[in-house]
MDAnalysis code that builds the backbone (N, CA, C; Angstrom):
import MDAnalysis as mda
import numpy as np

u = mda.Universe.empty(420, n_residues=140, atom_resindex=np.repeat(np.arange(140), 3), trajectory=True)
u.add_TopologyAttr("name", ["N", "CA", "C"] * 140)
u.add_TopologyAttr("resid", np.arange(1, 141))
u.add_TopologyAttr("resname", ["UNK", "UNK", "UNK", "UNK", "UNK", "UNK", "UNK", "UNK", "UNK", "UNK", "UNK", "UNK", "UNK", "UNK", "UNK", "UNK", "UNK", "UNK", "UNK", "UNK", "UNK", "UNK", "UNK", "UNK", "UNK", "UNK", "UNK", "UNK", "UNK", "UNK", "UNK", "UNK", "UNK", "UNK", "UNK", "UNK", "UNK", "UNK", "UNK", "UNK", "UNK", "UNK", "UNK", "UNK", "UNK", "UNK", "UNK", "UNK", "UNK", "UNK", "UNK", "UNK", "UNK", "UNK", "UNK", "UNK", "UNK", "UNK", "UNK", "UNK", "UNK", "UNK", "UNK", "UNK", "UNK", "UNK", "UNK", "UNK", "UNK", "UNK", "UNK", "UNK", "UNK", "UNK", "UNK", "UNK", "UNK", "UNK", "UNK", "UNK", "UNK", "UNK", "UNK", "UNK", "UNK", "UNK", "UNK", "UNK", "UNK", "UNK", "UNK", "UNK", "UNK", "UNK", "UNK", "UNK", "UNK", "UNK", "UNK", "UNK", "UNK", "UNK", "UNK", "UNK", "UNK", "UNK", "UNK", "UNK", "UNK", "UNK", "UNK", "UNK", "UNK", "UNK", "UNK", "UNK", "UNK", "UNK", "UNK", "UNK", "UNK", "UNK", "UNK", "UNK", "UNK", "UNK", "UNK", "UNK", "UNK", "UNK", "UNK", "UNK", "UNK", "UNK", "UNK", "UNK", "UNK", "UNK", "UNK", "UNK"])
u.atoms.positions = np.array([
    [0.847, -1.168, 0.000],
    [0.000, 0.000, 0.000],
    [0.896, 1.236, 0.000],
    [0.235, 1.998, -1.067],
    [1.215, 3.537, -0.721],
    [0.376, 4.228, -1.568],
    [0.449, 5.907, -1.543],
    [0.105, 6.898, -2.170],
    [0.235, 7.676, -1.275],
    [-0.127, 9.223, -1.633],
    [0.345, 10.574, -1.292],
    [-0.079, 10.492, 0.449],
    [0.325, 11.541, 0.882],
    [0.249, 11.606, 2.599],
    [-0.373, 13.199, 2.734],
    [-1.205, 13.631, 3.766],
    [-1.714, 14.991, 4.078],
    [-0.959, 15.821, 3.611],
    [0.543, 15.705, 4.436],
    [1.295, 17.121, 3.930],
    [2.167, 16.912, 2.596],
    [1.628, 16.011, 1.642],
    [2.146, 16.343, 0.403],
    [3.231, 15.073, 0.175],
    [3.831, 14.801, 0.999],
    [4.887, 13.501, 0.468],
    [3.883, 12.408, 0.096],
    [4.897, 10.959, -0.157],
    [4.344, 10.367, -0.783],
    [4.848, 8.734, 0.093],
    [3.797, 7.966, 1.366],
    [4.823, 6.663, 2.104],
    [4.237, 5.801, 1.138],
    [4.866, 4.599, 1.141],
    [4.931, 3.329, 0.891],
    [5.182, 2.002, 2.023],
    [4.474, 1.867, 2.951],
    [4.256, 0.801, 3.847],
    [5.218, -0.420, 3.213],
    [5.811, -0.603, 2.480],
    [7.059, -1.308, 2.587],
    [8.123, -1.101, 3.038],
    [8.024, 0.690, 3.006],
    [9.344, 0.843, 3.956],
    [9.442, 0.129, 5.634],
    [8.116, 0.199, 5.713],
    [7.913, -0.104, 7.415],
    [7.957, -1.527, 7.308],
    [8.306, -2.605, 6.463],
    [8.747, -3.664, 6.788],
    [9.344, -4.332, 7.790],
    [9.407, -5.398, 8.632],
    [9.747, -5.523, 9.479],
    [9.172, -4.836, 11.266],
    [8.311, -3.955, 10.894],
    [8.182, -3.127, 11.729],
    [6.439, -4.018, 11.969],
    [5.979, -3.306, 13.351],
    [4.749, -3.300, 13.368],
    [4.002, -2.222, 13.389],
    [2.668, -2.044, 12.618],
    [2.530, -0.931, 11.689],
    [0.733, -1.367, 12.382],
    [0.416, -0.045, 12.725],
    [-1.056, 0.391, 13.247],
    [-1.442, 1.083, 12.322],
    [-2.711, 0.695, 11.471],
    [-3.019, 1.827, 10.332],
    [-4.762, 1.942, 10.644],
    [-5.018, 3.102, 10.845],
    [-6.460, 3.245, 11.149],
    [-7.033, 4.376, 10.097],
    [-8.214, 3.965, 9.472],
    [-8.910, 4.433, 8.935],
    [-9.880, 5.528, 9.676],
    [-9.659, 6.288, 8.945],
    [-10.485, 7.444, 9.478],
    [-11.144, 8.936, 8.458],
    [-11.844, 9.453, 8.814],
    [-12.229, 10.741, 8.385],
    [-12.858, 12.071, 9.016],
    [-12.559, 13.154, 8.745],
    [-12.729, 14.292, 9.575],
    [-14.319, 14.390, 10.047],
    [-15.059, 13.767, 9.166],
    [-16.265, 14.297, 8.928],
    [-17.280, 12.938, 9.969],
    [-16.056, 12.216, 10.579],
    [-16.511, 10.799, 10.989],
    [-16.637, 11.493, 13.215],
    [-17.513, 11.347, 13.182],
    [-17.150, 12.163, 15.186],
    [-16.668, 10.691, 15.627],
    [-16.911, 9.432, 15.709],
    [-16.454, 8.460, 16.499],
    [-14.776, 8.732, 16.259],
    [-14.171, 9.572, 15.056],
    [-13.040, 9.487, 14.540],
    [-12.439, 10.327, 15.310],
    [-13.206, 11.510, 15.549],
    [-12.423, 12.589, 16.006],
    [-12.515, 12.215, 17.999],
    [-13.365, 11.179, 18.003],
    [-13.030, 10.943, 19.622],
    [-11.967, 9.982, 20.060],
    [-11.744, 9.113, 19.188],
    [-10.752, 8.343, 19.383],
    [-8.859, 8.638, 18.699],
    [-9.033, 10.004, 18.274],
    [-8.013, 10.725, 17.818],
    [-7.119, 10.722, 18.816],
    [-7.005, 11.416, 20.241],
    [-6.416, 11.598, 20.914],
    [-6.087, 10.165, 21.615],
    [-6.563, 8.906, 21.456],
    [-5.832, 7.826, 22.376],
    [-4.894, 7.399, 21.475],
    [-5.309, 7.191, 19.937],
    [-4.173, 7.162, 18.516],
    [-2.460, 7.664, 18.849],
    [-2.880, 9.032, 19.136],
    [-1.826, 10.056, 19.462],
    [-1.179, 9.186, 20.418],
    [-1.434, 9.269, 21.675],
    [-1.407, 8.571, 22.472],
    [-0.658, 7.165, 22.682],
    [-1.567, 6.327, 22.070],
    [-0.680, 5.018, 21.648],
    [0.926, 5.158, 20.621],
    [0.589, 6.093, 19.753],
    [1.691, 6.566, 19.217],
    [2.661, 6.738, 19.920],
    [2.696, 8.178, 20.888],
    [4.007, 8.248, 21.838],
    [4.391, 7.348, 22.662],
    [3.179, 6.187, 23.141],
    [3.661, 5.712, 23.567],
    [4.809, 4.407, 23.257],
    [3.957, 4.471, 21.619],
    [4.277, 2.791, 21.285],
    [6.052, 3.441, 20.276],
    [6.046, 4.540, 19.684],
    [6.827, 4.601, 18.566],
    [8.097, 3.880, 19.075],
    [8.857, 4.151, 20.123],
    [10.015, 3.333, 20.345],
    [10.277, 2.192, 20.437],
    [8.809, 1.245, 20.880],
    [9.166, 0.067, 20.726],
    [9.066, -0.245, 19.442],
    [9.320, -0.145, 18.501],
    [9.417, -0.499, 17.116],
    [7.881, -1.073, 16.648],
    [6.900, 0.664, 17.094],
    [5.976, 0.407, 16.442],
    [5.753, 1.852, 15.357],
    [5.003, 1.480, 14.152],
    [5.149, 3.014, 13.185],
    [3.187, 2.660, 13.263],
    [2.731, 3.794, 13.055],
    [1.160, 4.286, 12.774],
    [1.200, 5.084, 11.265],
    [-0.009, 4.573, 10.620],
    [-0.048, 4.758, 9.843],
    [-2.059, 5.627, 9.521],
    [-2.320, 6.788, 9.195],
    [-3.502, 6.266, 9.200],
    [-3.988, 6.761, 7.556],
    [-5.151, 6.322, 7.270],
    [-6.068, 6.159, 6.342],
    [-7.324, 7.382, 5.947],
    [-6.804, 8.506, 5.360],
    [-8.267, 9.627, 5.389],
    [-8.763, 9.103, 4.082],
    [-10.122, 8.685, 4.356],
    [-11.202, 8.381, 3.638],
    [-12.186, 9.621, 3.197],
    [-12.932, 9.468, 2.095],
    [-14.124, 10.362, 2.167],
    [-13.739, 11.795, 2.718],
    [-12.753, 12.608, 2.187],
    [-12.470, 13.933, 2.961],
    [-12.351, 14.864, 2.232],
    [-12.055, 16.035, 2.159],
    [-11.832, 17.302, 2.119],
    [-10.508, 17.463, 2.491],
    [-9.354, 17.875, 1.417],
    [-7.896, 18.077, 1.806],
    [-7.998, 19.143, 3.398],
    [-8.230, 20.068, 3.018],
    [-8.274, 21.256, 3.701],
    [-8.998, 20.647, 5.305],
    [-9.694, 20.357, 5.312],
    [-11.089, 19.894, 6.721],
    [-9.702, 18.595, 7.391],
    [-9.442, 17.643, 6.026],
    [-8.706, 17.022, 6.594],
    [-6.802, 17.354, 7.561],
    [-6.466, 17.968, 7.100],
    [-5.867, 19.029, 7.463],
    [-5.992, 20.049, 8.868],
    [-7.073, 20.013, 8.507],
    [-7.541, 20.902, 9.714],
    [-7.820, 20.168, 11.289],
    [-8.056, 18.910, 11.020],
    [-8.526, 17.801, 11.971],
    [-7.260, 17.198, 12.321],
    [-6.027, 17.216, 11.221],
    [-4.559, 16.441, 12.160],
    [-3.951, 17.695, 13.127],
    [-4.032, 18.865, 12.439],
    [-3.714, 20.289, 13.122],
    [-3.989, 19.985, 14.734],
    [-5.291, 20.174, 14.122],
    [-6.262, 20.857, 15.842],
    [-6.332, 19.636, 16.971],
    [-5.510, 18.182, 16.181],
    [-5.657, 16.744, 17.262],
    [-4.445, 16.368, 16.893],
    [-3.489, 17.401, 16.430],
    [-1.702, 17.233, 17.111],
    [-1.523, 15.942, 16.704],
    [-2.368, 15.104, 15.656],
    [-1.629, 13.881, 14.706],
    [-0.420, 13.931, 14.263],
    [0.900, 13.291, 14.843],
    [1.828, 13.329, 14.599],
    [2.500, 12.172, 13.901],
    [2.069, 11.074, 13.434],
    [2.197, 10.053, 12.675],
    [1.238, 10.468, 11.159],
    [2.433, 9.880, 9.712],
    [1.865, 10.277, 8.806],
    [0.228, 9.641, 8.107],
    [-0.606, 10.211, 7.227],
    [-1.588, 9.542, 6.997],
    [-1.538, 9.860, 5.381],
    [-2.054, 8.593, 4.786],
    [-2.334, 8.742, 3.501],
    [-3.987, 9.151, 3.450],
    [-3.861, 9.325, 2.384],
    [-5.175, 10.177, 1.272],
    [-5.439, 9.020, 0.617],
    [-6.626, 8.759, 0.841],
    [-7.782, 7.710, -0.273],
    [-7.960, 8.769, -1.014],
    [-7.821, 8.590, -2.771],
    [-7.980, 9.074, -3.258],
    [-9.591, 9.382, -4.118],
    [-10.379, 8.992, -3.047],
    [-11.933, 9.208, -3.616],
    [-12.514, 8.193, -4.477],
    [-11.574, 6.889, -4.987],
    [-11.605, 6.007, -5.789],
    [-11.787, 5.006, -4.865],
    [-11.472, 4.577, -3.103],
    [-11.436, 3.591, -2.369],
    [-10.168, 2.845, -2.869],
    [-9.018, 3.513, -3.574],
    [-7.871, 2.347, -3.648],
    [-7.224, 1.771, -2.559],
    [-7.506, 2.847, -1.774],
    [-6.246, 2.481, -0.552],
    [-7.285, 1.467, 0.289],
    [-8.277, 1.929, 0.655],
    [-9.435, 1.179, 1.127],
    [-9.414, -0.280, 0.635],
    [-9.503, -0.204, -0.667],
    [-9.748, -1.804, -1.826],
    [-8.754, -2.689, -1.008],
    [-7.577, -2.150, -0.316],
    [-6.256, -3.139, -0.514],
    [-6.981, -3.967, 1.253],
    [-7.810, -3.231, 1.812],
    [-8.200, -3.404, 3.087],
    [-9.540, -4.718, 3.070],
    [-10.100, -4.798, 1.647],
    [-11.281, -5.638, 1.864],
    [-11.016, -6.574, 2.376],
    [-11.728, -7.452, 2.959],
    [-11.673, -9.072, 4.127],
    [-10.908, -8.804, 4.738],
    [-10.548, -7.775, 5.076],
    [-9.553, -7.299, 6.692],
    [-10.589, -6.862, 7.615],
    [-11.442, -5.495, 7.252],
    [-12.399, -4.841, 7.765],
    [-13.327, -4.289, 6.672],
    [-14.580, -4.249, 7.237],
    [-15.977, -3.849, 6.170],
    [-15.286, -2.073, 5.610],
    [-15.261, -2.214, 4.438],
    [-15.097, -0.891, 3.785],
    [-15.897, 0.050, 4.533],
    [-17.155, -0.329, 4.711],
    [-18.323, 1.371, 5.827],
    [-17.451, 1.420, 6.991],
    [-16.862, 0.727, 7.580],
    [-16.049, 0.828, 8.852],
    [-15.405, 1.739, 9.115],
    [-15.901, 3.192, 9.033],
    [-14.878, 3.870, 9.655],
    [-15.527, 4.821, 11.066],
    [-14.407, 4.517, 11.767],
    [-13.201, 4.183, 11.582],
    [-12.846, 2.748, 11.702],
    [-11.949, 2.454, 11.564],
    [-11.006, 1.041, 11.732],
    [-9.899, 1.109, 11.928],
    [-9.563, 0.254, 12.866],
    [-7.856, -0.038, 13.277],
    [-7.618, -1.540, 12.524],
    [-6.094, -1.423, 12.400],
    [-5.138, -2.896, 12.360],
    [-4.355, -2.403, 12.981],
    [-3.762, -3.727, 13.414],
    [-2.452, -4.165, 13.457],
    [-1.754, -5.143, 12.867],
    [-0.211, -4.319, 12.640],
    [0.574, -5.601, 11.401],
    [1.402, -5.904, 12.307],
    [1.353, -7.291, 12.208],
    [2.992, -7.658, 12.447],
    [4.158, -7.584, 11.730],
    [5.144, -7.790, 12.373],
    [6.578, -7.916, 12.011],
    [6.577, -8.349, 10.957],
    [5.818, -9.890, 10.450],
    [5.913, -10.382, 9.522],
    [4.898, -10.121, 8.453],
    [4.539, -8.863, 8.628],
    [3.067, -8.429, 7.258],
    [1.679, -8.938, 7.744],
    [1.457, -9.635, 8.745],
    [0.408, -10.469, 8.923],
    [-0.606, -9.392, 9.639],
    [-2.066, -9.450, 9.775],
    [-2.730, -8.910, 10.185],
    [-2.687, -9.631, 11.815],
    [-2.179, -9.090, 12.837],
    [-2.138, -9.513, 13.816],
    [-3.824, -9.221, 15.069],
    [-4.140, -8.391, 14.308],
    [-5.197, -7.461, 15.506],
    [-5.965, -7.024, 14.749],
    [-7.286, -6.425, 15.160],
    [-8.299, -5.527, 14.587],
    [-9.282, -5.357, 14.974],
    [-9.739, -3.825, 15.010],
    [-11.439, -3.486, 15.301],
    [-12.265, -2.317, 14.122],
    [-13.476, -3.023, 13.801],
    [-13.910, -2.246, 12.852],
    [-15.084, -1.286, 13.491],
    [-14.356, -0.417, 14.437],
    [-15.049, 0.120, 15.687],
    [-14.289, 1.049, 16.125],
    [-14.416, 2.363, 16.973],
    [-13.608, 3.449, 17.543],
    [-12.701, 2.229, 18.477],
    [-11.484, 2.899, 18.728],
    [-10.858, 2.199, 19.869],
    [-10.543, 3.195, 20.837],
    [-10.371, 2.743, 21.965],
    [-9.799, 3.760, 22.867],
    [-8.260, 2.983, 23.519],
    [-7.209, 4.010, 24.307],
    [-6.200, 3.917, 24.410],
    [-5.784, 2.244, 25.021],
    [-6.697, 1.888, 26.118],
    [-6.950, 1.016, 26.808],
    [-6.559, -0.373, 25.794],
    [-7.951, -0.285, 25.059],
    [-7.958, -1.156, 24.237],
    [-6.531, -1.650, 23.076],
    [-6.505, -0.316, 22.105],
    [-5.183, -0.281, 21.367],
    [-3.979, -1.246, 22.003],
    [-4.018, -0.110, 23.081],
    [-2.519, -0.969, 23.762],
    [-2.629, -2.297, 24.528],
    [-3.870, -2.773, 24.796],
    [-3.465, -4.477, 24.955],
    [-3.367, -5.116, 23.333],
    [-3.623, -4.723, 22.421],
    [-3.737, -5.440, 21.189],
    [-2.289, -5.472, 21.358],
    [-1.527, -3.813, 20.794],
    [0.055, -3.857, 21.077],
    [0.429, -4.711, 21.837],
    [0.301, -4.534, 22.683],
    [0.951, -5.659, 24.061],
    [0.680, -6.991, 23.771],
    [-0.236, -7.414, 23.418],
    [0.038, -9.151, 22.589],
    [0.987, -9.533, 21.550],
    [0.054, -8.418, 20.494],
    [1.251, -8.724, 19.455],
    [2.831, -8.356, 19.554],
    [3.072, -7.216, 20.039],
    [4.540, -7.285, 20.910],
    [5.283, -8.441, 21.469],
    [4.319, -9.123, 22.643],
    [4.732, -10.055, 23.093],
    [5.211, -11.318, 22.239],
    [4.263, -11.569, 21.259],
    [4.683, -12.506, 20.450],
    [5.328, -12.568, 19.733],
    [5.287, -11.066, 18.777],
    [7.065, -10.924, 18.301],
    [7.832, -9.824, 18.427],
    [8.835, -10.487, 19.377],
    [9.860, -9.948, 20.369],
    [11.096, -9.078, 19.420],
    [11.121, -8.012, 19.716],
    [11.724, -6.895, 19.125],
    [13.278, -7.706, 18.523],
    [13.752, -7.021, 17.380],
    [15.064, -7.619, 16.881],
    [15.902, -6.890, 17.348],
])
């Protein structure tokens, strides 16, 4: 999976190979999205050192609105842009229901879908998923 990111670059989730990679779907215009923004953040600072990267997913948005929603909720992990076509979405089918947003994964180390809710999460939650899949594969 890859294409353009909010502020204009461009990731490719192969770079994060090896890594375990949280990618949650979301959109500005979504409120379950904008409540579970701040535990995201959250899990982020907490998780980035243990060799975890976040990734998230703006669906259905408005550059600008979208923009305006990583601003004002201090999203500091990058997010790609669905490009209004559902590509980035498409690569997600039989993971989680496309209406699902928001939605979390988790990847493992080895690409595998380790975790998932096609539901808001809160911090609580997130980080026991982390904390399993962590446990099971033990940092290199």
């Amino acid at each position: 999976m890859s294409g353009p990111t909010l502020d204009g670059s461009t990731l490719d989730l192969t770079s994060l190979s090896g890594r375990i990679v949280v990618v949650n779907v979301w959109g500005s215009w979504c409120a379950p999205c904008r409540r579970e923004a701040p535990d995201l953040q959250r899990a982020y600072d907490a998780y980035q050192s243990k060799g975890v990267s976040f990734v998230g997913i703006d669906t259905r948005d408005d550059a600008a609105q979208a923009n305006s929603f990583i601003t004002s909720s201090r999203i500091a992990y990058p997010n790609l842009v669905d490009d209004g076509s559902g590509s980035l979405l498409a690569k997600l089918v039989g993971i989680v229901p496309l209406q699902a947003v928001p939605s979390t994964v988790i990847v493992d180390r080895m690409g595998d879908v380790a975790w998932k809710a096609s539901r808001p999460v809160d911090y609580r939650t997130l980080a026991g998923g982390l904390d399993s899949v962590l446990a099971e594969n033990p940092g290199k």
